[in-house]
Every structure is written in structure tokens, then in C-alpha cells.
Backbone bond lengths (Angstrom), bond angles and torsions (degrees), N, CA, C in turn:
res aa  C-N    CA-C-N  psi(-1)  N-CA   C-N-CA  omega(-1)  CA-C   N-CA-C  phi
1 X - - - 1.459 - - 1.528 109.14 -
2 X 1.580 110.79 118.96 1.468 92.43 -178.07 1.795 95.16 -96.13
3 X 1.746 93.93 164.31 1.484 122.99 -172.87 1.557 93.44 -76.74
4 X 1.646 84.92 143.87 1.673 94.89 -179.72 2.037 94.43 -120.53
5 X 1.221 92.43 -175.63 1.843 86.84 167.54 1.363 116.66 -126.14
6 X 1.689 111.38 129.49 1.334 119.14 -147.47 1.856 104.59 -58.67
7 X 1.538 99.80 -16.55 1.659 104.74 -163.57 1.578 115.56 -93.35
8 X 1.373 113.71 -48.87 1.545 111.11 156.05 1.095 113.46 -136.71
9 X 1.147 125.59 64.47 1.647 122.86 159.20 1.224 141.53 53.72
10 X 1.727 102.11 16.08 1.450 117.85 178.68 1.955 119.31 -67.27
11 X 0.801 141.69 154.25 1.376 146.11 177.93 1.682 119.99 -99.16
12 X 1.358 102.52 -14.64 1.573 107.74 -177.75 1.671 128.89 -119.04
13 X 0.738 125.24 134.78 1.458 132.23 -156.12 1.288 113.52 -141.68
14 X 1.357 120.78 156.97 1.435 112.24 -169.83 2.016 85.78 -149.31
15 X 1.562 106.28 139.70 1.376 123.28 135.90 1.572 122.92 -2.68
16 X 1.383 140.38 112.32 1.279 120.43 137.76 1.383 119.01 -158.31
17 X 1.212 119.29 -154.95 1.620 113.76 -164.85 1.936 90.22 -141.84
18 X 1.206 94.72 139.28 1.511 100.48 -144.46 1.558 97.38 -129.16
19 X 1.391 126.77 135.56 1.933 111.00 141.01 0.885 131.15 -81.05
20 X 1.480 114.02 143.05 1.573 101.35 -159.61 1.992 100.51 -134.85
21 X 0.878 86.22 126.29 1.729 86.05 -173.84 1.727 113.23 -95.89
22 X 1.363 117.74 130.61 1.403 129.09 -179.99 1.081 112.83 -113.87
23 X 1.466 119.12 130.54 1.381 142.10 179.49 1.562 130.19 -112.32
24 X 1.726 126.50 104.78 1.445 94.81 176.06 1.679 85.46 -143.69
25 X 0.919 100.10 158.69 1.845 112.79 163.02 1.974 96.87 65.28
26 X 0.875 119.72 -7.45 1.478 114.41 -161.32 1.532 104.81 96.36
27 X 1.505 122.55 22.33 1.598 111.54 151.15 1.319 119.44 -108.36
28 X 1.727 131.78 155.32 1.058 129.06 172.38 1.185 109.27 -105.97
29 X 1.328 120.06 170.05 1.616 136.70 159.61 1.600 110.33 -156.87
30 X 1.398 105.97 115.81 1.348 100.81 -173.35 2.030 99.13 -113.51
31 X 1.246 85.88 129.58 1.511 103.76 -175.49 2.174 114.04 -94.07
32 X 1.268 121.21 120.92 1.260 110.20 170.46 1.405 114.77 -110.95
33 X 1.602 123.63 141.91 1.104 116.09 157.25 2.026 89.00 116.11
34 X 0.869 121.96 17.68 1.896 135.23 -175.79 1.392 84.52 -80.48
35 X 1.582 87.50 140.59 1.958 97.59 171.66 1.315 107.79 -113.59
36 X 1.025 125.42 119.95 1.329 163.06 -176.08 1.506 114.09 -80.58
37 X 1.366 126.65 161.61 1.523 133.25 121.41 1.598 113.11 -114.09
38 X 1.536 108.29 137.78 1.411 110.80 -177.67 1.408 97.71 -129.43
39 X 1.858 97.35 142.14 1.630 97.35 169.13 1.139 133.44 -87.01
40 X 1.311 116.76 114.56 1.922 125.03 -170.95 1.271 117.03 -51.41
41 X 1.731 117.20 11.92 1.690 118.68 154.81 1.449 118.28 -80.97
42 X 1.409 86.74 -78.04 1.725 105.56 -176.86 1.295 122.72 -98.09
43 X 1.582 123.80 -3.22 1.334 127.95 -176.08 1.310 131.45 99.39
44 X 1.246 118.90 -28.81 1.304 143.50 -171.49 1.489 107.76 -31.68
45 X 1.511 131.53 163.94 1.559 118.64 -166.62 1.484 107.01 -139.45
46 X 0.872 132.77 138.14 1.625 133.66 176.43 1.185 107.71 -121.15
47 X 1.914 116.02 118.55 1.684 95.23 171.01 1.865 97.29 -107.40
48 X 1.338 103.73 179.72 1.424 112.52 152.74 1.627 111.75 -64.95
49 X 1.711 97.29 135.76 1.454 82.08 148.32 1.594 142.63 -42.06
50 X 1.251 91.86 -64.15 1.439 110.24 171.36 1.937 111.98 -25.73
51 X 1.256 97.77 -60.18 1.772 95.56 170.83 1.510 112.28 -45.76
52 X 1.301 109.66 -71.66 1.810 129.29 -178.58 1.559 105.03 -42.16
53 X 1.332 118.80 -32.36 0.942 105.86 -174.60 1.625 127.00 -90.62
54 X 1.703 103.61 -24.77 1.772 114.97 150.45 1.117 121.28 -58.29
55 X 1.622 119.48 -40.90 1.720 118.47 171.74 1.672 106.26 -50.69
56 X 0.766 108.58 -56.75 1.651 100.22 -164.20 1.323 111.92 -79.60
57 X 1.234 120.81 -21.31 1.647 109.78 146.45 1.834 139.73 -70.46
58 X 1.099 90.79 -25.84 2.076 115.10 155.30 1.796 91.17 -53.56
59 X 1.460 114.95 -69.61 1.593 113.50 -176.61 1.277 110.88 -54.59
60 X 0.460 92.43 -51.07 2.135 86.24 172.08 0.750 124.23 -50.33
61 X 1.282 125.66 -69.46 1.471 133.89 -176.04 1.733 101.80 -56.91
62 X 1.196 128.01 -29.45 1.267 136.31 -160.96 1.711 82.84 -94.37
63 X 0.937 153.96 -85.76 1.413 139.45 -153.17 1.717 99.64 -84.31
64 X 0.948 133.04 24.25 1.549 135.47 162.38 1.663 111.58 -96.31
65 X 1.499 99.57 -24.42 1.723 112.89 177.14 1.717 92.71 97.09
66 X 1.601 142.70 -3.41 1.141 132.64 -163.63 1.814 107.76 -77.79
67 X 1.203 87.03 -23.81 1.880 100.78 172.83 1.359 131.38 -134.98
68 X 1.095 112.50 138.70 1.631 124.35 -165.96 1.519 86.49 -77.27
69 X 1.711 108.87 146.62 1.978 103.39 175.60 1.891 95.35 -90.72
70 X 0.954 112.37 175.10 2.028 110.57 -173.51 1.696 87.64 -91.40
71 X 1.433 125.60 -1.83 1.914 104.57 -177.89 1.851 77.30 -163.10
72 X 1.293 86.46 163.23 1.709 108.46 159.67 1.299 107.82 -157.52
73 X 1.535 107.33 136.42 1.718 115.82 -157.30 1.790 86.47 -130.52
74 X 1.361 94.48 157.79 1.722 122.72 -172.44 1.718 89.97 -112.63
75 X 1.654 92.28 117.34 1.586 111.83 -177.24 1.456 97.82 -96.98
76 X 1.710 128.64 131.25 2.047 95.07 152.13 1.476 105.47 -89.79
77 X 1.470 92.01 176.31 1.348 105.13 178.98 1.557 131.25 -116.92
78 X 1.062 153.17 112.63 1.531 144.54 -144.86 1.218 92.86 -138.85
79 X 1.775 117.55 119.64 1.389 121.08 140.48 1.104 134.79 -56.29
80 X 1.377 143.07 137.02 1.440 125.17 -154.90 1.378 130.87 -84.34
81 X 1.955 91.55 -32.29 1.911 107.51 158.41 1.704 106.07 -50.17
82 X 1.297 121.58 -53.90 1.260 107.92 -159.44 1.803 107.90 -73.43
83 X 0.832 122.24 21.37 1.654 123.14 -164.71 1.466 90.51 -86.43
84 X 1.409 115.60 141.19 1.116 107.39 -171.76 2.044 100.24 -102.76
């Protein structure tokens, strides 16, 4: 069965290594270098479970205190009403 893409219906996809940002509770962890498939229409990204499922154990361990993250970066933050 070949893979189609769930977003517009492209058939072709290519390999790559991706950042991938994780979100839960109001914590982040942004991961670089995730291997992906993306569709060579619109972009769209498919990981393995298997990946998704090490990311969110990296997050854990990382907001449990069991692991140091390799960087920590200063995000700002802007509400969108107040944007001038």
C-alpha cells in the first residue's frame, strides 16, 4: 500500500531530520535533528511512533529533574490582545 498524505493527497515524500517542538501542561522541549517523513507538496510530517514515543520520555525525565536538557533557551512571551 503506498502512503498517501493525510493533508492533501500527495503520494511522495522524502526523508528528513526535523525540529520538533513538545508541549504538555505549559512545558516545552524542543528537540533537533527528529527523523521525519515530509510530503514534497505541502510539507506535512509523519514521525514513527517509536520516535514520539522517546520524545516524551526525554520530557519526563527532563521535568522530573532525572535529566539535565544539553541547552536551555529564554523564550518571550506576548499575549496577542496586548500586541500593539
Amino acid at each position: 500500500m503506498k502512503k498517501t498524505c493525510n493533508f492533501c493527497g500527495n503520494k511522495n515524500f522524502r526523508d528528513k531530520q526535523v525540529q520538533y517542538f513538545y508541549k504538555r501542561n505549559n512545558h516545552f522541549l524542543i528537540v533537533n535533528n527528529v527523523p521525519a517523513e515530509e510530503c514534497e507538496y505541502c510539507g506535512e510530517q509523519y514521525f514513527k511512533a517509536s520516535v514520539l514515543k522517546k520524545i516524551e520520555k526525554d520530557f519526563m525525565n527532563i521535568y522530573s529533574a532525572r535529566k539535565k536538557s544539553k541547552k536551555l533557551i529564554s523564550i518571550p512571551l506576548e499575549e496577542f490582545a496586548e500586541l500593539a
